[in-house]
C-alpha positions in Angstrom: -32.7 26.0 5.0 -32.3 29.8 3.6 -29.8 30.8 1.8 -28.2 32.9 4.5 -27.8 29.9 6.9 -25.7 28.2 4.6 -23.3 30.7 3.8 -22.9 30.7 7.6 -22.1 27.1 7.8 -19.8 27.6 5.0 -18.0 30.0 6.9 -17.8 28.0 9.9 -16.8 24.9 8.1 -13.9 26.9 6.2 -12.7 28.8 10.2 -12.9 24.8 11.6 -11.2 23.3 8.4 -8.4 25.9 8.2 -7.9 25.2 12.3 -7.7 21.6 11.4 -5.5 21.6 8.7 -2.8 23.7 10.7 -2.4 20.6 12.8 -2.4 18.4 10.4 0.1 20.0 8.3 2.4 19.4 11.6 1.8 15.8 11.2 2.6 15.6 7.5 6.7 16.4 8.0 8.3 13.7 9.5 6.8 11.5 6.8 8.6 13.0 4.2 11.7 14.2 5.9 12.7 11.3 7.9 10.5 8.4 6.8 12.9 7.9 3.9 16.3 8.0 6.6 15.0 5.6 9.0 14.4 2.8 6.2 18.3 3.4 5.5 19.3 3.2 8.3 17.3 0.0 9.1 17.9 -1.8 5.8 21.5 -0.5 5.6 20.8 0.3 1.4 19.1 3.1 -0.2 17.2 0.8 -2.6 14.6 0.3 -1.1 15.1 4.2 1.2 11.6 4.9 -1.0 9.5 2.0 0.5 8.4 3.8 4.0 7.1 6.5 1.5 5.6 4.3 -0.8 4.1 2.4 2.4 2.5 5.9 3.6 1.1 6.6 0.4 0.0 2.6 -0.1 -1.8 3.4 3.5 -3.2 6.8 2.4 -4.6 4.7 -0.7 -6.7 2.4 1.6 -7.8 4.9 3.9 -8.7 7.6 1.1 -11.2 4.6 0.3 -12.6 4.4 3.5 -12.4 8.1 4.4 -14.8 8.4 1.5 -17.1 5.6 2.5 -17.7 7.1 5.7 -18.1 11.2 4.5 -20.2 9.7 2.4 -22.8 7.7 5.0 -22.0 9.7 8.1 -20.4 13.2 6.3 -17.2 15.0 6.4 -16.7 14.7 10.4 -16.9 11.4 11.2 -14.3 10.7 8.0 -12.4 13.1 8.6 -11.7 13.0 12.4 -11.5 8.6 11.6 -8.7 9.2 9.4 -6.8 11.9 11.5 -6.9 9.8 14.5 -5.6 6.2 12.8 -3.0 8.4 11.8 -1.7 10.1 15.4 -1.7 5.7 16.2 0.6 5.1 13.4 3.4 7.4 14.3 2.8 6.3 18.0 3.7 3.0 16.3 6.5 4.2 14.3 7.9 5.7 17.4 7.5 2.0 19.2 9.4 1.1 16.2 12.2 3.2 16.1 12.7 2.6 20.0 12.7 -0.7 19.5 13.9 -1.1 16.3 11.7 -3.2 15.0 11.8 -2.9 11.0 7.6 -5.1 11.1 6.4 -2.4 13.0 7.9 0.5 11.4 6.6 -0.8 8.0 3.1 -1.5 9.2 2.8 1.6 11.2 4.2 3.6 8.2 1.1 2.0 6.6 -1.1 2.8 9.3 0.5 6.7 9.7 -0.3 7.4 5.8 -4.5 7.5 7.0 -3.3 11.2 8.8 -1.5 12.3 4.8 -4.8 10.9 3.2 -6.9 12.9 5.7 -5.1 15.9 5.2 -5.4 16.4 1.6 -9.1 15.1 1.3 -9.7 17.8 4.6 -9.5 20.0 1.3 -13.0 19.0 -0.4 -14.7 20.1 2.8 -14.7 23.6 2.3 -16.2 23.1 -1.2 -19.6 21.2 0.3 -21.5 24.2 0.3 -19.4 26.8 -1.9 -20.7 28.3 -5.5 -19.1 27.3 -8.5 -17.3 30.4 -8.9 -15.9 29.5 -5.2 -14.4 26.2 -5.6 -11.3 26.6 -6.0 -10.8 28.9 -3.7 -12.0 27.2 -1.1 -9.9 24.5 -1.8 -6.9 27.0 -1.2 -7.8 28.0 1.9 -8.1 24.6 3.4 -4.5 24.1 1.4 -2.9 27.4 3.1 -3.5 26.4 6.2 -1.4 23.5 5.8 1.5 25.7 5.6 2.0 27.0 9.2 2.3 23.2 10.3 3.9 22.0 7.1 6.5 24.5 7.3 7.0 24.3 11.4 7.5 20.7 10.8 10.5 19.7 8.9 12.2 22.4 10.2 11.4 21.1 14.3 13.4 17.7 12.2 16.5 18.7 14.6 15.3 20.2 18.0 12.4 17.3 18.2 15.2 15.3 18.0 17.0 16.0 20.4 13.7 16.1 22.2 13.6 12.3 21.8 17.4 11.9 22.7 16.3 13.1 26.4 13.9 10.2 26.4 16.4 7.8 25.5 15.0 7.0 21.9 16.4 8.0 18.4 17.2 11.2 17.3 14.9 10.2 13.7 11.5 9.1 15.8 11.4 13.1 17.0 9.4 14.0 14.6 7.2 11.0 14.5 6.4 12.5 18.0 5.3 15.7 16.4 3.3 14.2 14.2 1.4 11.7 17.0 0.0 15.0 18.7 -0.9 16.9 15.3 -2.7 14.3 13.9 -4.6 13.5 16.9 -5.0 17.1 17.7 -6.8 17.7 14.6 -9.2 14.6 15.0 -10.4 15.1 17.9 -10.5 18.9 17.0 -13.0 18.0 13.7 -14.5 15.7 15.9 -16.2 18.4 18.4 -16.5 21.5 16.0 -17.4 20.6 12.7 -20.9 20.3 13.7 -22.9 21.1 11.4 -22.0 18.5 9.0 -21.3 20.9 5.3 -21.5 17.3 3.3 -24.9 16.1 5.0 -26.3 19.7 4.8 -25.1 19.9 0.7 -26.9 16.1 0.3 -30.0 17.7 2.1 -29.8 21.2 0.1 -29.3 18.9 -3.3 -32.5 16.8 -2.5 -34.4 19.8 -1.4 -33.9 21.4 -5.2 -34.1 18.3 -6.7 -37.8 17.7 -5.4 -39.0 21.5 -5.6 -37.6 21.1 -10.3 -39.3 17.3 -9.9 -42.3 19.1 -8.3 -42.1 22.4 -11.2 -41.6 20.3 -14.4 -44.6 17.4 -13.0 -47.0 20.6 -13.9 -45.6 21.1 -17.1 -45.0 18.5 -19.6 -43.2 21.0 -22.3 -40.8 21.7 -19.1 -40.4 18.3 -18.4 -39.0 17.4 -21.9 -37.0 20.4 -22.2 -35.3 19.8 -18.5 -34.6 16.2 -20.5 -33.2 17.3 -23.4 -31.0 19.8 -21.4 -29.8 17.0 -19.1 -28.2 14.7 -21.8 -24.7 16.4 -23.0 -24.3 17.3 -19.3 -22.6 13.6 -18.5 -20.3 13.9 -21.5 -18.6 17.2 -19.9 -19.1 14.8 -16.7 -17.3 11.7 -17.7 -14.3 13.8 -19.0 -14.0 16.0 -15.9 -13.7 13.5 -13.8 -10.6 11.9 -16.6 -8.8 15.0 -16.6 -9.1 16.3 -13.0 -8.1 12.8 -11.6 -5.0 12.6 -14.7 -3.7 15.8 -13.6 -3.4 15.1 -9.9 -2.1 11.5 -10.5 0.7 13.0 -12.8 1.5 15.6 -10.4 1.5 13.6 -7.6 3.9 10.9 -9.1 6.4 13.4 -10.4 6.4 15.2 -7.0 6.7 12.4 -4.5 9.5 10.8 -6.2 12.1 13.4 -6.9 10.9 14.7 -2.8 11.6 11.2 -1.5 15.1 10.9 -2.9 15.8 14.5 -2.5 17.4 13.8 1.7 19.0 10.6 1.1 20.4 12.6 -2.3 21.5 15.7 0.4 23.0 13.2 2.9 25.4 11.2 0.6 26.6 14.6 -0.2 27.7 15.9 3.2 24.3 18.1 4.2 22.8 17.6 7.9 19.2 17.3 9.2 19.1 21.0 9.3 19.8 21.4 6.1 17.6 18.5 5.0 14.8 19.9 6.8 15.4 23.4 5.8 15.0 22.3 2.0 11.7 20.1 2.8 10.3 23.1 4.5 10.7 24.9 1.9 9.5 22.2 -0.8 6.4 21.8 1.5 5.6 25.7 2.3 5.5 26.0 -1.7 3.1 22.9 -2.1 0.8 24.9 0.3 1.6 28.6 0.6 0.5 29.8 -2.9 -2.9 28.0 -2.6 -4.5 31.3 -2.0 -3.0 32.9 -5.4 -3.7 29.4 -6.9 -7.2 29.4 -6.2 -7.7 32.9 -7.7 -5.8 32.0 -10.7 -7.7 28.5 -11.4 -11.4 30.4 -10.9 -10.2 33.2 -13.0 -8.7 31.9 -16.0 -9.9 28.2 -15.9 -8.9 24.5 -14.5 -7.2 23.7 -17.9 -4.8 26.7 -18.1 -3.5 26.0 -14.8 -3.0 22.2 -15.5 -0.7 23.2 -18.3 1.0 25.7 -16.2 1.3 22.9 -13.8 3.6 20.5 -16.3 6.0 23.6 -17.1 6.5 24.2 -13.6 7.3 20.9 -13.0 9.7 20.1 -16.0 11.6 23.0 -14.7 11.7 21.7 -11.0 13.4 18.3 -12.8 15.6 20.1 -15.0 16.7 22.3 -12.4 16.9 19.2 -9.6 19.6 17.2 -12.3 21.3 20.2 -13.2 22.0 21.4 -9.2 25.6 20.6 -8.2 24.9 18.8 -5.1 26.7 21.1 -2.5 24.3 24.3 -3.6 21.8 24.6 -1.1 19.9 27.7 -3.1 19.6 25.6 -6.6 18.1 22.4 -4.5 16.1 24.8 -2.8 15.0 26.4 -5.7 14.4 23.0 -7.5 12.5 21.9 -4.5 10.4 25.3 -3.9 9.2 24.7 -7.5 8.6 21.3 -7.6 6.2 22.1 -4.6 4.7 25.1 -6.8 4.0 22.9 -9.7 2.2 19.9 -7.5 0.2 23.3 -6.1 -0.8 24.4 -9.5 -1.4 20.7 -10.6 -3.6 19.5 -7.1 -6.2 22.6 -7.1 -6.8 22.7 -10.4 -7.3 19.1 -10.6 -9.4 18.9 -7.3 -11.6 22.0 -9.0 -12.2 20.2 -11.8 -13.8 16.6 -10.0 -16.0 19.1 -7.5 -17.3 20.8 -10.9 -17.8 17.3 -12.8 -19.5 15.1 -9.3 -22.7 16.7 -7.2 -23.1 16.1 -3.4 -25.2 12.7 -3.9 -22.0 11.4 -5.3 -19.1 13.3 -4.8 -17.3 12.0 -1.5 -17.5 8.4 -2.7 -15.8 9.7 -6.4 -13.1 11.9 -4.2 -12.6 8.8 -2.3 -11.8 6.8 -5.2 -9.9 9.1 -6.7 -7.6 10.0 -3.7 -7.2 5.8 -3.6 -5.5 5.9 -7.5 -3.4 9.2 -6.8 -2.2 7.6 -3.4 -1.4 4.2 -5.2 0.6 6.3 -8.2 2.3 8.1 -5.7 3.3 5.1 -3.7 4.7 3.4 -6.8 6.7 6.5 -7.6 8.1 6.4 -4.5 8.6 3.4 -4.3 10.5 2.8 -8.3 12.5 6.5 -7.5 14.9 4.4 -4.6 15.3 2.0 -7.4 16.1 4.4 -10.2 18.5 6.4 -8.1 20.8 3.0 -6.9 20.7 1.7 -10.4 21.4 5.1 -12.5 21.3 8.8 -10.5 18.7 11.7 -8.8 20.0 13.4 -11.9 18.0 10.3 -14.0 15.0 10.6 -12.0 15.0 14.1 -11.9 14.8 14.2 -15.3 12.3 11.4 -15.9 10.2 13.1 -13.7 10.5 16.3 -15.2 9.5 14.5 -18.9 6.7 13.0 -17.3 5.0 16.0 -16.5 4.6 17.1 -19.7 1.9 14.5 -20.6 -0.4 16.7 -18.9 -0.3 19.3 -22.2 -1.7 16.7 -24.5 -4.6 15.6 -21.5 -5.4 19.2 -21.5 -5.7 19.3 -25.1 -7.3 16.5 -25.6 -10.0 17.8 -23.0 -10.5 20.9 -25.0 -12.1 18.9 -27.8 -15.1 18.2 -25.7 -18.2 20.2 -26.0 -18.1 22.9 -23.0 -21.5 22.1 -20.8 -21.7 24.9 -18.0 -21.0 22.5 -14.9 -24.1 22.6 -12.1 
């Protein structure tokens, strides 16, 4: 294959990934805006108000593992489109649920519905099968910017969709489960017809195909041979601890964010603010975990993974300090808190994600993502999970703040990382 037909597939995978994501962003909102209400309202307590979340993100563990699997026997479509469509069945279940209110089904659909979160965030190593180096992170933002338009739309359809489900006769909360049955099954079926070809089966093929012309080059010469040896060895070091610092700096990011975002409505409720208001702030949390990806990516190519990892922990120290210090009636300070809490988890996530595409090649990359998206999803579920328990035995101010100190660990990671010998990645 020449060089020119792969850059056209790599367009056409980016046009078809960024189409994709747009729907699934859509399908992402009712998760985090009112997966959190309709546990309270069914269980009557807000301890446990950050189980449904830490049930999505439980789901999105198992299915990042299986997503993964099958990119990595089948390629990007058939994973992709798998794990969009299970998740369009679990909100169709949670909306069962909700009508019904059956408290089983909503907690095993919520499993169910966190394969369409997986999905959307490993949608974001597509567009790096077949980019350069140089390109990797930027092609991670464009599959993340996408997001936005749905992500945004979403939480803020939280009141009008339901009303929608009103006129059906089922709960005002499932409206937005309704949403996200159609975006996430839009966008499976949608990856499911277009992304054809496969950019992970062609990047396998292009790998082998220089693999056996260097095997072929350095059989003729034996001097090559033992040079192309000697050069291969400090390569796995810089390896080994890419993949350790990309996949710490997501995990920490992803912890920090999903528990101060669960807590955030149920924080915004007890104090007096609506579903407009609660979706107005989660809009705005999600638009800045997506929206800057295009400046993000720039920033991580240009001045390096590591310097945007620290970045990363500042921005998120000052989302926690900012979240404990907010008087609970200010809707710009939560805002604000929430806008950069969603900046720093941006910062954190591309750098991170650029850092495991530079450390992995395509014989083994979608089974590493894969198992890496399984540990952020299980982190993430436990700090949703612990931050329902945190807030009824202490205050958000607490885990706002525990949050915020947590991110911080990523400075000494970063440092730590710097020690290494720097190996130019392949």
């Amino acid at each position: 294959m020449t060089d020119d037909e792969v850059k056209r597939i790599y367009k056409r995978t980016l046009i078809v990934v960024v189409i994709s994501q747009i729907f699934g962003g859509a399908g992402l909102a009712a998760g985090i805006t009112v997966g959190a209400l309709m546990a309270q309202e069914m269980l009557g307590t807000d301890s446990y108000a950050g189980v449904p979340v830490a049930l999505i993100t439980l789901g999105s563990a198992v299915a990042a593992y299986l997503v993964g699997r099958l990119t990595h026997r089948y390629g990007r479509r058939i994973g992709l489109s798998t794990g969009f469509l299970a998740g369009g069945v679990g909100a169709v279940g949670i909306v069962l649920a909700g009508a019904m209110n059956q408290l089983v089904l909503l907690l095993v659909s919520m499993l169910i519905y966190g394969a369409g979160t997986s999905t959307n965030l490993q949608a974001r190593y597509a567009g790096t099968d077949l980019a350069k180096p140089g390109q990797r992170a930027k092609a991670v933002s464009l599959s993340m910017v996408s997001t936005t338009f749905g992500a945004v739309a979403g939480p803020n359809l939280v009141k009008p969709m339901g009303d929608y489900a009103q006129s059906f006769g089922l709960p005002a909360l499932t409206g937005p489960f309704l949403l996200s049955a159609a975006a996430f099954l839009a966008a499976g079926l949608f990856l499911l017809v277009f992304l054809r070809p496969d950019p992970y089966l062609v990047a396998k093929a292009e790998a082998a195909r220089q693999e056996a012309v260097e095997q072929e080059s350095t059989a003729r010469e034996a001097a090559s041979t033992r040079s192309a040896s000697a050069a291969s060895r400090p390569s796995s070091p810089f390896h080994n601890r890419g993949l350790v610092v990309g996949t710490t700096v997501m995990v920490l990011t992803q912890i920090v964010m999903i528990a101060i975002m669960t807590m955030t409505p149920i924080h915004m409720q007890h104090h007096g603010h609506g579903l407009s208001e609660v979706g107005l702030v989660i809009g705005i949390h999600v638009g800045a975990m997506y929206l800057p990806s295009l400046v993000t990516g720039v920033l991580v190519d240009r001045f390096g993974r590591y310097a945007m990892a620290v970045v990363s922990g500042i921005t998120l120290l000052l989302a926690g300090v900012l979240a404990a210090a907010a008087p609970a009636d200010s809707m710009p300070l939560l805002i604000a808190a929430l806008a950069l809490l969603g900046l720093g988890w941006n910062f954190g996530l591309i750098s991170g994600t650029a850092q495991i595409v530079d450390a992995t090649t395509p014989a083994n990359r979608a089974k590493t993502q894969g198992k890496i998206d399984v540990l952020i999803a299980l982190t993430g579920a436990s700090g949703g999970a612990l931050s329902g328990m945190v807030v009824a035995e202490s205050s958000y101010a607490a885990l706002s703040l525990i949050g915020g100190a947590m991110s911080l660990l990523l400075i000494p990671v970063v440092l730590w990382a710097r020690k290494a010998p720097r190996v130019r990645p392949e």
